[in-house]
Every structure is written in structure tokens, then in C-alpha cells.
C-alpha positions in Angstrom: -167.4 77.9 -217.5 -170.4 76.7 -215.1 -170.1 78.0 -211.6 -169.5 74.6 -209.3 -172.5 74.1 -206.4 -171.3 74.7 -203.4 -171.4 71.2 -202.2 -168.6 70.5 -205.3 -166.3 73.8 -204.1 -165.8 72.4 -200.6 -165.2 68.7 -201.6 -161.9 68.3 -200.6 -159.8 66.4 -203.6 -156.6 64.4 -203.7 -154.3 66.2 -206.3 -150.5 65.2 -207.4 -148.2 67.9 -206.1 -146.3 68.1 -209.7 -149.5 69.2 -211.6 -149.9 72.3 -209.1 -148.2 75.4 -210.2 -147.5 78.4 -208.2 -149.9 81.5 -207.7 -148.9 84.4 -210.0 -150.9 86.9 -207.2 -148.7 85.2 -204.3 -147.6 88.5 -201.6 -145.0 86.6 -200.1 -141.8 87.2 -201.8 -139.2 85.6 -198.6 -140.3 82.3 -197.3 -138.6 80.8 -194.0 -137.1 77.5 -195.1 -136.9 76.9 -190.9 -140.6 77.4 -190.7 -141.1 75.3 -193.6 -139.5 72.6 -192.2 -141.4 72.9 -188.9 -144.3 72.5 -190.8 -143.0 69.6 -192.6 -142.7 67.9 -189.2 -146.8 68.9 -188.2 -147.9 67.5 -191.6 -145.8 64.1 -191.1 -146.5 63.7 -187.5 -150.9 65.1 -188.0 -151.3 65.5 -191.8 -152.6 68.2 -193.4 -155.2 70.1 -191.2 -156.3 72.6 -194.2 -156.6 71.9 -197.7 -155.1 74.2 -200.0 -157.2 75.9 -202.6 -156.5 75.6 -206.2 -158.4 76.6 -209.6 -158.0 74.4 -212.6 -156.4 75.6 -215.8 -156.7 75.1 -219.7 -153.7 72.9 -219.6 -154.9 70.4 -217.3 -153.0 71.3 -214.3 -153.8 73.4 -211.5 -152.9 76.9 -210.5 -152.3 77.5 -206.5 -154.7 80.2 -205.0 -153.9 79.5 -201.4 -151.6 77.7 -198.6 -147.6 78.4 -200.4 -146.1 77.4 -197.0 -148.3 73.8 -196.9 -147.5 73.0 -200.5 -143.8 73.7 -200.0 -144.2 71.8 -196.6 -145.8 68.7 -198.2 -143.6 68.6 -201.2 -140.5 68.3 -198.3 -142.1 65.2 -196.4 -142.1 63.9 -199.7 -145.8 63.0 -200.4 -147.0 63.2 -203.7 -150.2 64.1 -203.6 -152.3 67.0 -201.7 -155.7 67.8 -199.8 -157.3 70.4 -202.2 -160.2 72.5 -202.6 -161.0 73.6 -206.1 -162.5 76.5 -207.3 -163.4 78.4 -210.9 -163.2 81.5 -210.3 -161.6 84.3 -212.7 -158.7 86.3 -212.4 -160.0 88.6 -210.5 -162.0 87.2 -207.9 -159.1 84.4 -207.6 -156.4 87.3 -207.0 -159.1 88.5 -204.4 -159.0 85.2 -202.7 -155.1 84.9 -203.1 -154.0 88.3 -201.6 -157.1 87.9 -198.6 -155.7 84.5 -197.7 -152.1 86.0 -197.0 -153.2 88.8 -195.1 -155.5 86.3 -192.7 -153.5 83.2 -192.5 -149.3 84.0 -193.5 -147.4 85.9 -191.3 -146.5 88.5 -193.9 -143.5 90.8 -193.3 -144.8 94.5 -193.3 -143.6 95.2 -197.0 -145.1 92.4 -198.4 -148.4 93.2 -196.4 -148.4 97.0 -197.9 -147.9 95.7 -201.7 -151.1 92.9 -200.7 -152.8 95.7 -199.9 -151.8 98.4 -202.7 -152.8 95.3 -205.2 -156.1 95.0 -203.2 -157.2 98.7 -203.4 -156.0 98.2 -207.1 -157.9 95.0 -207.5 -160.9 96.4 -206.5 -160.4 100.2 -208.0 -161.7 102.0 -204.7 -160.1 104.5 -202.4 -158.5 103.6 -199.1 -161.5 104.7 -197.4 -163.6 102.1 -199.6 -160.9 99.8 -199.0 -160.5 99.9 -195.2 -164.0 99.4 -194.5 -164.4 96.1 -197.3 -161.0 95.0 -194.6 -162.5 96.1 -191.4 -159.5 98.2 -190.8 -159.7 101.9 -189.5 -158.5 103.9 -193.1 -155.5 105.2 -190.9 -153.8 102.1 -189.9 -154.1 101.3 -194.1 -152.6 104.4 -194.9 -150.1 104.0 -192.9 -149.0 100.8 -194.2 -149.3 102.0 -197.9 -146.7 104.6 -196.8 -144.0 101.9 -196.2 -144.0 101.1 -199.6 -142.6 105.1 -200.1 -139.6 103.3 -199.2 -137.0 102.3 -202.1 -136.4 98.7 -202.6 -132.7 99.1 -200.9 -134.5 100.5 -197.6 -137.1 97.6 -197.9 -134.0 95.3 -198.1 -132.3 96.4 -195.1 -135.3 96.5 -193.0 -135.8 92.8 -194.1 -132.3 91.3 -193.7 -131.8 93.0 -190.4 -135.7 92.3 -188.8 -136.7 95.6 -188.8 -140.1 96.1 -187.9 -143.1 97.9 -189.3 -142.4 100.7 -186.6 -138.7 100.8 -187.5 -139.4 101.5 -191.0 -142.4 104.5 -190.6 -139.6 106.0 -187.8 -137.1 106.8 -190.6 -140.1 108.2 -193.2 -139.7 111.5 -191.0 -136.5 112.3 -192.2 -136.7 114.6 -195.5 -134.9 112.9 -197.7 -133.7 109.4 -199.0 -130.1 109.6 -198.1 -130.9 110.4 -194.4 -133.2 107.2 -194.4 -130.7 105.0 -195.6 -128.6 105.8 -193.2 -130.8 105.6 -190.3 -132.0 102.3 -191.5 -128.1 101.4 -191.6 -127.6 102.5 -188.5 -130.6 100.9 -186.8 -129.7 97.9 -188.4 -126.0 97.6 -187.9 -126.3 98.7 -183.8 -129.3 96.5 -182.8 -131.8 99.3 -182.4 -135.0 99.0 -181.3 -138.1 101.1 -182.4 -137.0 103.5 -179.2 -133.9 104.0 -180.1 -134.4 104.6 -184.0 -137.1 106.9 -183.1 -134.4 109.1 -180.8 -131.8 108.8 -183.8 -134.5 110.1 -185.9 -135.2 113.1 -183.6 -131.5 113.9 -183.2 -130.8 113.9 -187.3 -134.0 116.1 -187.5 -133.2 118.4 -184.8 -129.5 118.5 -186.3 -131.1 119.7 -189.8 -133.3 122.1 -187.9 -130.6 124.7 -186.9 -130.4 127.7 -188.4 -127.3 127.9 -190.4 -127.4 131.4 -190.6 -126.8 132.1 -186.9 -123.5 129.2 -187.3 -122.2 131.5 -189.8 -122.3 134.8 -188.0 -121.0 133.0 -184.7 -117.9 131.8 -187.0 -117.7 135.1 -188.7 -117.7 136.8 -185.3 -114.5 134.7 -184.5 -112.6 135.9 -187.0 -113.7 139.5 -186.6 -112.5 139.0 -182.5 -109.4 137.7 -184.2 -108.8 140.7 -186.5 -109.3 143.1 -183.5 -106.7 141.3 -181.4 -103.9 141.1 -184.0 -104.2 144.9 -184.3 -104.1 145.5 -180.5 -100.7 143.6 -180.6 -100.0 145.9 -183.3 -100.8 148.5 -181.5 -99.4 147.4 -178.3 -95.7 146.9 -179.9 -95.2 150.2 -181.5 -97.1 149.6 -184.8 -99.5 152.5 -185.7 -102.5 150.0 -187.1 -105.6 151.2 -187.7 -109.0 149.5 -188.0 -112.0 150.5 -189.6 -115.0 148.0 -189.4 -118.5 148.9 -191.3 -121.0 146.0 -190.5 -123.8 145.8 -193.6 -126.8 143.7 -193.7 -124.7 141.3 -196.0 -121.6 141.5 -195.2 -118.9 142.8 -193.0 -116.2 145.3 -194.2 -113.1 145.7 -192.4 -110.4 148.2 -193.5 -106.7 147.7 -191.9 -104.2 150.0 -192.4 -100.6 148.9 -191.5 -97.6 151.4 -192.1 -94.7 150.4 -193.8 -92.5 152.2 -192.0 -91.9 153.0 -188.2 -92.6 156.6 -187.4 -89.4 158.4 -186.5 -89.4 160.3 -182.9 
């Protein structure tokens, strides 16, 4: 297909809203239906400030590249038809476009922002180094954002549904293992926490795990070594001829108690 001239890709067209079909490289995955009707409001009361961006396809209709939020907006006030930009582009550069239009423009929660950018890097084959520069991002902040998607699906869930923040979520990515992180998240979640306060919660599971079990053990073994030694001295102390014989071993402990059966005559 002929590549438009750039005087034809920013006309701005008049399209019906029924012949426009939702982008198949969208990042947003929850879309606030209070924000959509907020939006409705603008449109209705200023129009449409910024075309959306579409690319036409073999069937006749149109496939959204950009602007979700002002399609679902106008389809609310009821209009039928839509400002639009269209492009021909491919797949590829049209996923590009579609993924770089949510970062810039949608306020993208921080999961849905990790899996834009995992898609990119995959998009464009490169490393994250490759990838941060082509964003203007330091390779750090990218990495850390990839990381959130380390996350399982119920984590990403409860970080959504309770408004978790980016911050939250990398807090609870210090503790070892899934279980741990699930319940932090729960517990952040369910008791209002801020990033603070999950980050002190993780610090007290981690120093928790940290304690040598070893030295718990021997204290509680100690206990009922002190406990031995006193029932024999109240052996002892009522008449009771008990013996003890203790032999500590790197391992183990060996204690030897000899009770008699009978009472010595005097």
C-alpha cells in the first residue's frame, strides 16, 4: 500500500464511531468509567480537542491506534461520528505508535505501564539499555518497572483493587518468596498502608526470617535440660537417691537419670 504524504496523514477526517474497532496493542486493561464520564462532559461542553488516530483495514472499517478514553467518551455523549487522523502503517510500527501513545498521554497504572514496556523492548528486539535510551529513561528506572511484572497476576490484582502504588508493589519484591508477598500485599491493602508503612512490615517479616533458628532451638533445649536438673534436685531434696549424668555432643545432648525403685533402708 502507498505511504500517504504527510499533508494526507494529519488531515483530520470525520469517521462514524460504529466502523471503528478497538486496538488489539491497547496497554490499558481497567478503564475509569468516572473519568470517562468526566471526559464526556469536556467533549460536550468544548468538543474534541485531539483527534484520535486510526489505520484503515481490509474490511472497510477502521482499527483504533490511539485515544481509548475519547472514543469511549464520545460514544457516551452520543455523537456518531469522530475527529480522526488516519494512518497506514503496519503492524509493527502501528503497535509502536499504540503502546508510545499510552505511556505519553493515559495515566497508566504501574502494571499496565511495565507490560507497555516489556511489549516495547519486545517490539523493537533490543535490551533494556537499547530500550531506555530510544524512551529517554535512565535503564534503571526501566528495570525497575519490568520487575513489577515478577509479580503473579493475584498480587497485580490486589495492588489494583486496593490503589496500591508502584512503590507498594517493588516494597514486597524483597521478601523471598511468593507466599510472604501475598501477604504483605494483603496486609497493606486491608490496613490502609502507605509506602512507609509496607516498607517497615517488609523489614519486620525479613528481619523475622533472618534469625538463626539454631540458637531458638538450643535456648528451648536449654529449658528443658534446667527442667530435668530441677526435678532431680526435688528428688534429691525429698529422700530419693537420683542421679544425673549429662554428656553434651556436638549434635545432641545425652542425659542419663537413674531413679531407684526402692527407698534405701537405714
Amino acid at each position: 500500500m502507498a505511504k500517504e504524504k504527510p499533508a494526507e496523514q494529519t488531515k483530520v477526517w470525520l469517521l462514524p464511531i460504529e466502523k471503528i474497532t478497538p486496538s488489539p496493542f491497547q496497554a490499558r486493561t481497567v478503564f475509569d468509567e468516572g473519568e470517562i464520564k468526566k471526559l464526556a462532559v469536556s467533549i460536550l461542553q468544548n468538543g474534541l480537542l485531539q483527534p484520535i488516530s486510526v489505520r484503515p483495514t481490509v474490511d472497510g472499517r477502521y482499527q483504533l491506534i490511539a485515544g481509548e478514553r475519547r472514543l469511549r467518551a464520545c460514544k457516551l455523549t452520543g455523537m456518531e461520528t469522530i475527529p480522526a487522523i488516519i494512518y497506514h502503517f503496519e503492524d509493527e510500527k502501528t503497535a509502536a505508535l499504540s503502546l508510545l501513545e499510552n505511556l505519553q498521554r493515559e495515566q497508566l497504572g504501574p502494571f499496565e505501564q511495565a507490560r507497555a514496556l516489556r511489549d516495547l523492548l519486545n517490539l523493537w528486539n533490543c535490551t533494556q539499555e537499547a530500550g531506555a535510551r530510544r524512551l529517554g529513561i535512565a535503564q534503571p528506572t526501566l528495570a525497575n518497572k519490568l520487575r513489577l511484572l515478577t509479580l503473579t497476576q493475584e498480587q497485580q490484582d490486589i495492588c489494583t483493587e486496593a490503589n496500591l502504588t508502584e512503590r507498594h508493589a517493588r516494597a514486597v519484591l524483597r521478601l523471598p518468596t511468593s507466599e510472604l508477598r501475598t501477604k504483605a500485599l494483603r496486609t497493606a491493602a486491608e490496613r490502609g498502608y502507605n509506602v512507609q508503612q509496607t516498607e517497615a512490615l517488609v523489614e519486620r517479616v525479613l528481619s523475622h526470617k533472618s534469625k538463626p533458628k539454631r540458637t531458638v532451638m538450643v535456648r528451648d533445649v536449654r529449658i528443658f535440660v534446667n527442667t530435668i536438673d530441677r526435678a532431680v534436685k526435688m528428688m534429691t531434696g525429698s529422700g530419693i537417691p537420683a542421679t544425673a549424668e549429662k554428656r553434651e555432643q556436638a549434635d545432641y545432648i545425652e542425659y542419663v537419670v537413674r531413679i531407684p525403685t526402692h527407698r534405701p533402708v537405714n
